[in-house]
C-alpha positions, 0 to 999 in steps of 0.5 A, a space after each residue: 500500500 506505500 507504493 500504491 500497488 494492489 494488496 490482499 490478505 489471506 484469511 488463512 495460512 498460506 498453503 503448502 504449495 506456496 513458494 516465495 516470490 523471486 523477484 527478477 531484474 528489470 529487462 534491458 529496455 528493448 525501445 527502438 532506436 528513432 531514427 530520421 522519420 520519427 516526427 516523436 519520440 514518446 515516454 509512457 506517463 503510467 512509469 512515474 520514472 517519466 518525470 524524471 526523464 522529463 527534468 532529464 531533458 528539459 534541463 539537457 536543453 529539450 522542449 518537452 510536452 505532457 499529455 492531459 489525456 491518454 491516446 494512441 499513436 501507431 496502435 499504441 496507448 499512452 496513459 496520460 502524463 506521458 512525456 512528448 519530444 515532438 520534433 516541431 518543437 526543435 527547431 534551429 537545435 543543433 543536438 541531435 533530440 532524438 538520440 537525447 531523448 532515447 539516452 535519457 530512457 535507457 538511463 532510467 530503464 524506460 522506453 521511448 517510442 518513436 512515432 512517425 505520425 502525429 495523428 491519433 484515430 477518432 477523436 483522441 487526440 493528435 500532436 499539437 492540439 491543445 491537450 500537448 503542454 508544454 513543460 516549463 522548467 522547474 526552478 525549484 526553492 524549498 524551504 528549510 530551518 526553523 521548526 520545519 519538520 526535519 524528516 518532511 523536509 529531508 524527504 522532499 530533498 532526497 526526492 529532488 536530488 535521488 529520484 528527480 535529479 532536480 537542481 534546487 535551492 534552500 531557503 533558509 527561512 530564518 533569514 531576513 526575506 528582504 534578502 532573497 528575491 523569489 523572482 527567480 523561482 517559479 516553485 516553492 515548497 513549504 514542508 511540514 510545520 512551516 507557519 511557526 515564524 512565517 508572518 514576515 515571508 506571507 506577502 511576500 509569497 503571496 506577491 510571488 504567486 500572483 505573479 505566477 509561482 506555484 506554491 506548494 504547501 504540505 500538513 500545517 505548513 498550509 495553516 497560514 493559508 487556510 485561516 479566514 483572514 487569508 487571501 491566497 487560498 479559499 480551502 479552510 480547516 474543518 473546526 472553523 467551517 462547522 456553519 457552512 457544511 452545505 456548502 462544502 457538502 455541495 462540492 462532493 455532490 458535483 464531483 460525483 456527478 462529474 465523475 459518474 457522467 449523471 444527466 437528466 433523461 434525453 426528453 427533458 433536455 430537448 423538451 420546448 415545454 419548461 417543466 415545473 419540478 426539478 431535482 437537487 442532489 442535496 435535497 434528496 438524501 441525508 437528513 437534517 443536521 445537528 444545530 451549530 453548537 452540537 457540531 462544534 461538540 462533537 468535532 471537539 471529542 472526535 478529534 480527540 481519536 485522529 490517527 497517527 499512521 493509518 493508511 486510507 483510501 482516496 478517490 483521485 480525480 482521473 482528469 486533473 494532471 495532479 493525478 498523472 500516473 496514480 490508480 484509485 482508490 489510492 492508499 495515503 498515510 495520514 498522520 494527525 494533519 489538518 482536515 481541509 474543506 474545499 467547495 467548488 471554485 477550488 479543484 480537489 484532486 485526491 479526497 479521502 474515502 473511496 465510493 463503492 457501489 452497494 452491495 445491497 442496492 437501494 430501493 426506488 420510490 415505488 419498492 419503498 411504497 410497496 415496502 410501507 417505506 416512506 420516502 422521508 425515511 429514504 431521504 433522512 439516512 445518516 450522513 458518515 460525518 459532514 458530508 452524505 454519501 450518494 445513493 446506491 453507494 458505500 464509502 470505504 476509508 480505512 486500508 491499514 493501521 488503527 481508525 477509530 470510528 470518531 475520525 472516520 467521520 471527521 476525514 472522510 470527504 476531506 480534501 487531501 490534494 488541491 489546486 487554486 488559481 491566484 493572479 497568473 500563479 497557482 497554490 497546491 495544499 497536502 494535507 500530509 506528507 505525501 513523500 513520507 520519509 521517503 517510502 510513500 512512493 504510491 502518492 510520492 507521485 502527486 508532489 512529482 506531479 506538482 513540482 515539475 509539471 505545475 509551472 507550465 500546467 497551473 500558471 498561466 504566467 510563469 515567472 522568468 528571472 
């Protein structure tokens, strides 16, 4: 589950013909060498080793794209995040990009296929349209001493210098912040129990994001953008939004529909006559909440049973480049971090809990009719915590470690990844350590993401020193 791959638990010894599995090494990649007829060369985005490949040769001098859709080239699929070297795109380079891109592929024992032709069959998409983006260079500044966490922060550090081979600055936020000038970063990275001594770096970071950094908070290092009082970020704590659950109820509604593709019956969408009744999700399951004060009182005593290393099961969004390369439901490691509220106009990535469909389905207005249920005992069925739970669905959280039955109900639905446009910049929240100590690399995946696809994929504007 650290690494984000399927796990199961035999209830039972193993058995006797078992044998213990032999891990091979990984095959010599076997990718073509391009030659001249190649138009591009390709690196399949699933291998979380692209994005490695992508700083490889964006820092080697290559323009480079990431696809936000998968398509197929040659009669072979590219999951989406996958690395693009196109050879429009270098023009008047004397390097020869082609055997570039191929020598970065076999350092990182991925392969690179090269394609003769842009065009995608159907409608998926071709080379060059709008779902090709361009990949800015990442110039990276990660925030260093005071309180900040030591093992968050060293995690992030071996992550940009072992696996990404990403060249980085450290701040050090001790220093006065008159003295660094931040113009020549368009990544900051703010890491665990940043905030302690930050007042005087806020608008400066603030400034620095609407001109068009991304900035990159992780666990309480986002408390100086989730107070009330903040104008970088509208995602809030959930202690402090306890009077505005519907809203933020409102959000998990439309991400399910979204997600689930829910429309209305083909005759009310092409009808000419305006009909009279309509229906709103919200109004049409869970029942009605306890007064503020009851809220508040119940928060206090759950909080008291939050985890402190449980794995749990977030639902990702499969069209939002953050979730380039992860599987849903995807395991995440949280450990006491803060619990984010996000409702729409912010872009939620990863939520915490995964729906299901129920193993017994819900009855229709006419079985609970005939069952003697009164459609008000359907529409009044206990939320799991603030949020209700679409119908004809289950929501699973806990995958390993100890979840007492208080926390469920404050996590689930929470917002563990999201993304907010401000000014020509982008802010990015964790709500934990996605790169815990270096073992999650399951979820290590979106911070990947975050760092080196963000500039050219969030902000519009990216700054240049």
């Amino acid at each position: 589950m650290m690494y984000g791959l399927q796990a199961y638990m035999l209830p039972m010894e193993l058995p006797r013909s078992a044998t213990a599995y032999a891990s091979a090494k990984l095959p010599a990649t076997s990718s073509p060498v391009p030659n001249d007829q190649a138009v591009a060369v390709i690196i399949d985005g699933a291998d979380d080793r692209s994005v490695a490949a992508a700083v490889r040769l964006v820092r080697d001098g290559i323009e480079v794209r990431v696809s936000r859709k998968s398509f197929n080239l040659q009669k072979q699929t590219f999951a989406r995040g996958s690395v693009v070297v196109t050879q429009l795109d270098q023009r008047g380079r004397r390097q020869d990009w082609r055997q570039a891109v191929h020598k970065s592929a076999q350092a990182l024992g991925l392969d690179a296929s090269p394609v003769t032709t842009g065009f995608g069959p159907g409608d998926l998409p071709d080379l060059g349209g709008e779902y090709f983006v361009r990949v800015e260079p990442p110039r990276v500044a990660l925030m260093m001493r005071d309180l900040i966490d030591a093992y968050g922060y060293g995690s992030i550090w071996h992550l940009l210098d072992h696996r990404l081979h990403l060249p980085h600055s450290q701040l050090n936020i001790d220093l006065p912040r008159l003295g660094t000038d931040l113009a020549r970063y368009n990544v900051l990275i703010l890491p665990n129990r940043f905030g302690a001594h930050s007042a005087d770096w806020i608008p400066v970071i603030e400034a620095w994001v609407r001109a068009g950094g991304t900035l990159i908070a992780i666990g309480s290092g986002t408390n100086p953008f989730t107070k009330s009082e903040s104008k970088l970020s509208q995602v809030r704590l959930l202690e402090n939004v306890l009077d505005q659950l519907d809203e933020y109820e409102l959000a998990i509604w439309r991400e399910w529909m979204a997600s689930e593709e829910i429309m209305p019956a083909p005759s009310s969408i092409w009808s000419n006559r305006v009909r009279a009744e309509t229906a709103f999700p919200w109004t049409t399951y869970g029942g009605p909440r306890p007064a503020v004060e009851e809220r508040k009182r119940r928060d206090a005593w759950q909080r008291l049973f939050m985890p402190n290393g449980a794995l749990v099961a977030g639902r990702v969004d499969r069209e939002h480049w953050l979730t380039f390369g992860c599987q849903a439901p995807l395991p995440l490691l949280i450990r006491q971090g803060p619990v984010l509220m996000s409702k729409p106009g912010t872009q939620t990535a990863v939520r915490l809990g995964f729906f299901a469909a129920s193993k017994a389905p819900a009855a229709s207005s006419g079985e609970a009719e005939s069952s003697g249920e009164s459609s008000a005992d359907t529409q009044e069925k206990p939320r799991p915590g603030w949020a209700a739970t679409p119908p004809g669905n289950d929501l699973y959280l806990r995958m390993s470690g100890l979840l007492w039955p208080e926390a469920t109900h404050r996590l689930a639905n929470a917002a563990y990844l999201t993304r907010e446009s401000v000014g020509a910049g982008q802010v990015i929240l964790f709500a934990d350590s996605p790169n815990f100590r270096a073992s999650t690399l399951g979820s290590a995946r979106l911070l990947m993401n975050a760092l080196v696809y963000g500039p050219g994929l969030g902000a519009r504007q990216p700054i240049r020193p």
